[in-house]
C-alpha positions as CSV (number, residue, x, y, z in Angstrom):
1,X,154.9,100.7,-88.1
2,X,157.7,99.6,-86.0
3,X,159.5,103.1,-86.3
4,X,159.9,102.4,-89.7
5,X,159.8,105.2,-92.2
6,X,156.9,104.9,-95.0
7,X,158.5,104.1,-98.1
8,X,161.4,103.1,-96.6
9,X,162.7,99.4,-98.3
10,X,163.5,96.3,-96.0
11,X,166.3,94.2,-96.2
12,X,164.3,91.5,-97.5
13,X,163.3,93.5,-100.8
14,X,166.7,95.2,-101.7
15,X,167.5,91.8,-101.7
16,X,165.2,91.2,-104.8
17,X,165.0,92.6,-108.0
18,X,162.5,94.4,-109.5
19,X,161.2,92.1,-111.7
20,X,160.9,89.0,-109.0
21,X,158.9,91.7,-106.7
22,X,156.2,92.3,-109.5
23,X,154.4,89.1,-109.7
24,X,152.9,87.4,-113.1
25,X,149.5,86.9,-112.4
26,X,148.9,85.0,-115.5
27,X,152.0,82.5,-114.0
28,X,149.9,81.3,-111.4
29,X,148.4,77.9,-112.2
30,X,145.2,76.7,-113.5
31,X,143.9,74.9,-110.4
32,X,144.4,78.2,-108.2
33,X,142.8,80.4,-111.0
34,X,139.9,77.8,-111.1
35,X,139.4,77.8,-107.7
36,X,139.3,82.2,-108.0
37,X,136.5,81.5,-110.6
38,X,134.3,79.3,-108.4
39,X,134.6,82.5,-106.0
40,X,133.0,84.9,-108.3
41,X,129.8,85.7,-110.2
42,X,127.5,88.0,-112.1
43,X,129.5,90.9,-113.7
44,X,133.1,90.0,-111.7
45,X,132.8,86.7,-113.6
46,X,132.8,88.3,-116.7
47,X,135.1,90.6,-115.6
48,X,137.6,88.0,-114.6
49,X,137.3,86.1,-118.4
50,X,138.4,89.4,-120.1
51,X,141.6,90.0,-117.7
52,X,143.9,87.8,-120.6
53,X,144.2,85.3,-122.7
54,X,145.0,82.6,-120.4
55,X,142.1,83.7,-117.9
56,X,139.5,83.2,-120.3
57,X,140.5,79.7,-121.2
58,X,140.4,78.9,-117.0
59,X,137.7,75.7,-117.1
60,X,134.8,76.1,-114.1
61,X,134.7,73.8,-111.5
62,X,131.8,71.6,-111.5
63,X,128.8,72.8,-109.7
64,X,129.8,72.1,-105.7
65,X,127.3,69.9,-103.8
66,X,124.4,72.0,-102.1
67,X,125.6,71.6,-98.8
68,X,129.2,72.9,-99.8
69,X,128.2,75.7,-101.3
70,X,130.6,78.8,-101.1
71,X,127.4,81.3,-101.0
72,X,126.0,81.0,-97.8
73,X,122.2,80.6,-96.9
74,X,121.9,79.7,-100.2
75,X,118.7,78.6,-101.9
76,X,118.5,75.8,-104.7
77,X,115.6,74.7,-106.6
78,X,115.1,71.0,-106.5
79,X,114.0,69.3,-109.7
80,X,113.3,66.0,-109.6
81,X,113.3,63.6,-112.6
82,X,111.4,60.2,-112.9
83,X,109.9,58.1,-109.6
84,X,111.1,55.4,-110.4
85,X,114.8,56.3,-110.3
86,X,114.4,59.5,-108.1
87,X,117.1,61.5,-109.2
88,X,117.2,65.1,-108.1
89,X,119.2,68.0,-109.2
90,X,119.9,71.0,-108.0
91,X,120.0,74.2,-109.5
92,X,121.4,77.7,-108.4
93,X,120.6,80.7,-109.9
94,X,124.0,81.9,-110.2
95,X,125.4,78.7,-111.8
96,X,125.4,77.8,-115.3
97,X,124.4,73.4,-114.4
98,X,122.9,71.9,-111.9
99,X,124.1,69.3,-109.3
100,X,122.8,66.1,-109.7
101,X,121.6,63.3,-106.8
102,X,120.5,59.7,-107.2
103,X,118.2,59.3,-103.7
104,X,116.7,55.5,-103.9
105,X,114.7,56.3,-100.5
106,X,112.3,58.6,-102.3
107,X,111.4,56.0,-105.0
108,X,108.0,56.1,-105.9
109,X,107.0,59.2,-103.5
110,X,105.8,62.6,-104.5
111,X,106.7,66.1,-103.4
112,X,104.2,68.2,-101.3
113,X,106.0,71.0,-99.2
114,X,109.3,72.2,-98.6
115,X,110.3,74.0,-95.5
116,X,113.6,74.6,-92.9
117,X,115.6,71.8,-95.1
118,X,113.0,69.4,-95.3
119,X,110.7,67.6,-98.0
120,X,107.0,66.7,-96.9
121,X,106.7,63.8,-98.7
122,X,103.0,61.5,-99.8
123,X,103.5,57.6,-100.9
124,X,100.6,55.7,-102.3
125,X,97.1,56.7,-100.7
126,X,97.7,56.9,-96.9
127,X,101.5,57.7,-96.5
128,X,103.4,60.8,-95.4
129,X,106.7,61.7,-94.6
130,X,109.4,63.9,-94.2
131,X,112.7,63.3,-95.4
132,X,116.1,65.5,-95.9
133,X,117.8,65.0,-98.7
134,X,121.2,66.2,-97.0
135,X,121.5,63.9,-94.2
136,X,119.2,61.2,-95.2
137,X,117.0,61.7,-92.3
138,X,113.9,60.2,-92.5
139,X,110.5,60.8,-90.0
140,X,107.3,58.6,-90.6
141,X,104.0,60.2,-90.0
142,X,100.9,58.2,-88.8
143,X,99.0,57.4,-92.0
144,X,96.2,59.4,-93.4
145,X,92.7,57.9,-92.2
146,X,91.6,58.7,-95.7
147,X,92.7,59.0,-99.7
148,X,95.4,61.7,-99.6
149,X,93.5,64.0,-101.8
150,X,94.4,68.0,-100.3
151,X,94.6,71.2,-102.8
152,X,97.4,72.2,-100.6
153,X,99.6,70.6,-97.1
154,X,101.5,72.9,-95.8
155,X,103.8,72.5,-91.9
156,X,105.0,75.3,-89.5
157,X,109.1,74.1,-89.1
158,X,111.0,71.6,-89.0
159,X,109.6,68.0,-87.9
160,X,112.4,67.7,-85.3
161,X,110.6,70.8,-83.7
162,X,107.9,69.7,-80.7
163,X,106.0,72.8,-82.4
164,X,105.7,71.1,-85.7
165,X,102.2,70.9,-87.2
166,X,101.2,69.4,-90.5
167,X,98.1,70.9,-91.7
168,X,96.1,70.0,-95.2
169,X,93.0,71.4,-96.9
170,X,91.0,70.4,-99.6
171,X,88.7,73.4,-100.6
172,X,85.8,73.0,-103.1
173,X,83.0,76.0,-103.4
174,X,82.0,76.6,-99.9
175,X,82.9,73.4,-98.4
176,X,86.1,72.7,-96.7
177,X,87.9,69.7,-95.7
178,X,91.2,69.9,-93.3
179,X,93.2,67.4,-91.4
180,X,96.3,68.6,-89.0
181,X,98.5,66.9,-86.5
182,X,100.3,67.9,-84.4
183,X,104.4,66.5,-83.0
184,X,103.8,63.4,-80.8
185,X,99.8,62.9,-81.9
186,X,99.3,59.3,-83.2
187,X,96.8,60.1,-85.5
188,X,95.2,62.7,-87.3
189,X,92.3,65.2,-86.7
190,X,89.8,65.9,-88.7
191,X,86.7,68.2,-89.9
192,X,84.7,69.2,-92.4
193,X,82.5,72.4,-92.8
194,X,80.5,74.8,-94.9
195,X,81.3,78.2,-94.9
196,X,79.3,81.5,-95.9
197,X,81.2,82.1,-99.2
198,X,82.9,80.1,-101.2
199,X,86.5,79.5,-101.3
200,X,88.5,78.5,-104.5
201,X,92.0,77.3,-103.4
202,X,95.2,78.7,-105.3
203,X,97.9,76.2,-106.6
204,X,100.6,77.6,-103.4
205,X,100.6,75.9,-100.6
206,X,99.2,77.6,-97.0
207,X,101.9,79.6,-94.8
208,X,101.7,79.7,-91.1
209,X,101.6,83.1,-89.6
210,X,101.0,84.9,-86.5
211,X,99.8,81.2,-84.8
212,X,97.2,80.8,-88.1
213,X,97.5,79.2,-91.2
214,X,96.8,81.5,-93.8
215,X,95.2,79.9,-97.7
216,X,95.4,81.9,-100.7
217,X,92.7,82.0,-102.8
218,X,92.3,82.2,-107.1
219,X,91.0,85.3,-106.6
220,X,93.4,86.9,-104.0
221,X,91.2,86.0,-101.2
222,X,92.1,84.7,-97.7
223,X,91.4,81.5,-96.2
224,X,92.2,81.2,-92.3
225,X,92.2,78.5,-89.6
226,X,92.4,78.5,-86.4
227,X,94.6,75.7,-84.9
228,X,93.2,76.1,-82.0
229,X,89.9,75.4,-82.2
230,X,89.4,74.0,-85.9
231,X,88.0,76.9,-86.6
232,X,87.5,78.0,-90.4
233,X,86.5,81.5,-92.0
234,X,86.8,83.3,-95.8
235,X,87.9,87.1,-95.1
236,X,86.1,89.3,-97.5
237,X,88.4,91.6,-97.3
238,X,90.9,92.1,-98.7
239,X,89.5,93.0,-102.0
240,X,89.7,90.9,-105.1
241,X,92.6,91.2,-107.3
242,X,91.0,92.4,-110.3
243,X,92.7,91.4,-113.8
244,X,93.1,87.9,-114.6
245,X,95.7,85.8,-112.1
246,X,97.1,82.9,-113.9
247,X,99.3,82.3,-110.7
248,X,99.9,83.0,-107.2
249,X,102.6,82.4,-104.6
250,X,102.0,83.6,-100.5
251,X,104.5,83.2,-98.2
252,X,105.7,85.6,-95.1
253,X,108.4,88.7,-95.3
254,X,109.8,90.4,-92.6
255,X,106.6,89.9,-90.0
256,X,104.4,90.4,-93.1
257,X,102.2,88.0,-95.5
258,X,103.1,89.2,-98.9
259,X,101.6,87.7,-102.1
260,X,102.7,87.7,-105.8
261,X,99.6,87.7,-108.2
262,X,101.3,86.0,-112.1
263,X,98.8,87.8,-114.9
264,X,97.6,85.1,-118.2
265,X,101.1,84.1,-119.9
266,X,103.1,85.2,-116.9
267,X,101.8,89.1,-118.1
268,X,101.2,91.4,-114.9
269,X,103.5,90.3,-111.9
270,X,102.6,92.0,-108.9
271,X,103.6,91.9,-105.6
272,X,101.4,93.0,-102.5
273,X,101.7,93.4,-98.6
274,X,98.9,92.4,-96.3
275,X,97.8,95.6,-94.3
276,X,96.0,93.5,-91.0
277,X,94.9,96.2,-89.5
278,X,92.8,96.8,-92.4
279,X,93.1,93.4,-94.0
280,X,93.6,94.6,-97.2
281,X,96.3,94.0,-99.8
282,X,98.9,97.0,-100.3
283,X,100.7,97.3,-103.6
284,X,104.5,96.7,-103.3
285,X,107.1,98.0,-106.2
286,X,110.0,97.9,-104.8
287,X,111.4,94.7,-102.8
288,X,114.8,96.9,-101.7
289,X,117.5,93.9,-100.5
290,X,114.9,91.2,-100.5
291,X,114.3,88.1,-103.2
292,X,111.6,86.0,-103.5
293,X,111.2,82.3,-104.8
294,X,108.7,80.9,-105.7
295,X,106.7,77.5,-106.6
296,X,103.8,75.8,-105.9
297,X,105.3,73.6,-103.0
298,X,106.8,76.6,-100.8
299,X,107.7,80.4,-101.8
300,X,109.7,82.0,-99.5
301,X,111.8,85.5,-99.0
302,X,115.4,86.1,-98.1
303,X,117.9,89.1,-97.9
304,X,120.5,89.1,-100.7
305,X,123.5,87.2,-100.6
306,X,125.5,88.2,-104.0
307,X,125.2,92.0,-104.9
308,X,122.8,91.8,-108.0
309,X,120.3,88.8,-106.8
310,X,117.9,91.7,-105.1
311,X,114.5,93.1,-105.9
312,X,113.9,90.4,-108.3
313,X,111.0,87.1,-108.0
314,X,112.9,83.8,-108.9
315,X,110.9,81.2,-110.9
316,X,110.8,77.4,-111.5
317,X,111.3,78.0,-115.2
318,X,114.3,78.1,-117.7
319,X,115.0,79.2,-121.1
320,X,117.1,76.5,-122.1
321,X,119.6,75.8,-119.1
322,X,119.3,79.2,-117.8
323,X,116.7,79.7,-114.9
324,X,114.5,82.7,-115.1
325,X,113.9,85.7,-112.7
326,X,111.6,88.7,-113.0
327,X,113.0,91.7,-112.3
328,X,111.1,94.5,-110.2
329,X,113.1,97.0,-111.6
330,X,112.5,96.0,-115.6
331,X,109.4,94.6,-115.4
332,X,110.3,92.1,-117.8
333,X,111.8,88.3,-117.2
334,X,115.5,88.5,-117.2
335,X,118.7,85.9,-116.6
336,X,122.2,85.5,-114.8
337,X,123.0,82.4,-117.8
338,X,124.4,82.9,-121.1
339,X,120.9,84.1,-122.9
340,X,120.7,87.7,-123.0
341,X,116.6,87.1,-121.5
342,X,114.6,90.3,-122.0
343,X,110.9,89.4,-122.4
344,X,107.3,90.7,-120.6
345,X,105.6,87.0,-120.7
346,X,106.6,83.6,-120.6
347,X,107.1,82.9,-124.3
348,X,109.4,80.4,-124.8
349,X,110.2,79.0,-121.0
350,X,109.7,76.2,-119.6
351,X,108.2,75.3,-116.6
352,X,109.5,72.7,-113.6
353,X,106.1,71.2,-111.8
354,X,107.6,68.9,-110.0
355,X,110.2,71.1,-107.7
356,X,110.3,73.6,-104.5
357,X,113.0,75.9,-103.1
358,X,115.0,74.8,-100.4
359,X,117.9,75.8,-98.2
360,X,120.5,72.8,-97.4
361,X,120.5,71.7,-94.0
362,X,122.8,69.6,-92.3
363,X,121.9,69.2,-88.8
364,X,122.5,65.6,-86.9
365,X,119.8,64.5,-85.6
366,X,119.5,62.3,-82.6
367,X,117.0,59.0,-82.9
368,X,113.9,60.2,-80.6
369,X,114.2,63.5,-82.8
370,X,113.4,61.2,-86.2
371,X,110.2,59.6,-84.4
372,X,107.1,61.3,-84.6
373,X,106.1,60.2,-81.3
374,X,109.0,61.0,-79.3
375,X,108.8,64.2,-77.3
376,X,111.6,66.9,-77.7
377,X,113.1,69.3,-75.9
């Protein structure tokens, strides 16, 4: 303490009185206390409007741009409105609006998978695509040899990757139709088969796991292919979920497949583990630090970034302008927004269809990485 006593005054403060040493919070101006409030959510946001007076009447700063977000590896659920126009917004669940973006480029095109920051996108009959809606980037696939007419498309990372592959099924009773390709292929490869049971495709798209792609069924049965060798099989086990699943989401958790099974009118959420050694599905009740999102183009699982957002299954619904979570530890379908949400079902909410979860990405990209064809390092 350079020798100094504890306690003991510098010159610098007997030189000021006592009254200019305690300092007026409520003095400091509304652009600093504005930029505090942009800083803080959940219960220290409420906490900071009941300081005084002035603090409550400190107006929010608009909802920052995705890519400037102060939460980091954050995840926003982009809605898009109209295909004409394309304009998407944003929405965080920790923010009372959304962020809104006019992207031309996307004009007419519809939105099939999500993944590592970027959009699969389908135009017309034959056309696919990926495109970032942070940077612009744009990367052409070769056209479909066919009517683009999958339950579910699905790729393993980012198209800039030389291990990207694109993979879509279409699944009725016990036949099954998939295409994939692969980084640098100029067209795509394609099979058709009949298997010994037959498969019923859920509305979630596959995930890739342990060098497989993994397809959820209706029932809460398992669809795998082999990239490989094209090769196709139903697992019988695991078992059937057994009450009635309105919905379903798969996507991997820490090394692990893990599935959340929605019940008639959103009754019954469940969340299970895949056991491979056994292949069977293993009950899961508490999530600990984790969150999932979910939605029919990607579901995906993170570690909590804001005290409060853990152990809880985000949705693509709202009550009004506030988005809707299900809690693990209520069992009921709660909210961060203004509406004191306590309910079992989905009563009342409404549901985003065309949407996905994504985390902003701002990488540069270089020009070979943007073309299909070019090989990367």
């Amino acid at each position: 303490m350079d020798g100094k006593l504890l306690g003991q005054k510098t010159p610098e403060l007997e030189e000021t009185s006592v009254e200019e040493q305690i300092r007026d919070w409520t003095a400091l101006p509304t652009e600093i206390l504005s930029l505090f409030l942009s800083r803080l959510f959940l219960g220290d946001y409420e906490r900071f409007r009941i300081v005084c007076k002035k603090w409550k009447l400190v107006p929010s700063l608009p909802v920052p741009c995705p890519t400037q977000c102060p939460i980091p590896q954050s995840q926003w659920l982009m809605l898009y409105r109209g295909l004409k126009k394309m304009e998407l917004n944003f929405f965080h669940p920790l923010y009372k609006d959304t962020y809104r973006m006019d992207i031309p480029e996307l004009s007419g095109a519809l939105l099939r998978c999500s993944k590592d920051g970027w959009l699969l996108m389908s135009r017309g009959k034959h056309s696919v695509f990926f495109f970032n809606p942070f940077t612009k980037g744009k990367i052409d696939l070769p056209n479909l040899p066919h009517h683009y007419n999958f339950n579910a498309i699905s790729f393993s990372c980012a198209p800039t990757s030389s291990e990207c592959l694109v993979f879509g099924i279409y699944a009725f009773f016990d036949h099954v139709r998939f295409s994939a390709i692969s980084r640098g292929e100029e067209k795509w490869t394609g099979d058709q088969i009949k298997g010994e049971h037959d498969f019923h495709h859920s509305h979630t798209n596959p995930v890739f796991y342990n060098e497989l792609v993994y397809c959820l069924g209706e029932d809460g049965t398992l669809g795998v292919f082999n990239p490989k060798d094209f090769c196709w099989k139903t697992i019988q086990n695991p078992e059937k979920i057994r009450h009635f699943l309105y919905e379903s989401y798969l996507m991997e958790c820490d090394g692990k497949l893990l599935a959340v099974f929605v019940g008639k009118k959103g009754r019954g959420v469940s969340v299970y583990t895949l056991d491979d050694s056994k292949m069977a599905w293993e009950r899961v009740r508490d999530l600990g630090s984790k969150m999932l999102f979910v939605s029919h183009a990607v579901s995906f699982s993170a570690t909590k970034v804001v005290e409060g957002m853990q152990n809880k299954i985000y949705f693509p619904r709202f009550l009004g302008k506030d988005g809707v979570f299900f809690s693990l530890a209520t069992h009921r379908y709660e909210s961060f927004g203004s509406t004191r949400l306590s309910r079992k079902d989905f009563d009342g909410m409404e549901e985003s269809l065309h949407c996905c979860w994504i985390e902003p990405r701002t990488e540069i990209y270089c020009e070979g990485e943007l073309n299909w064809l070019s090989a990367v390092g």
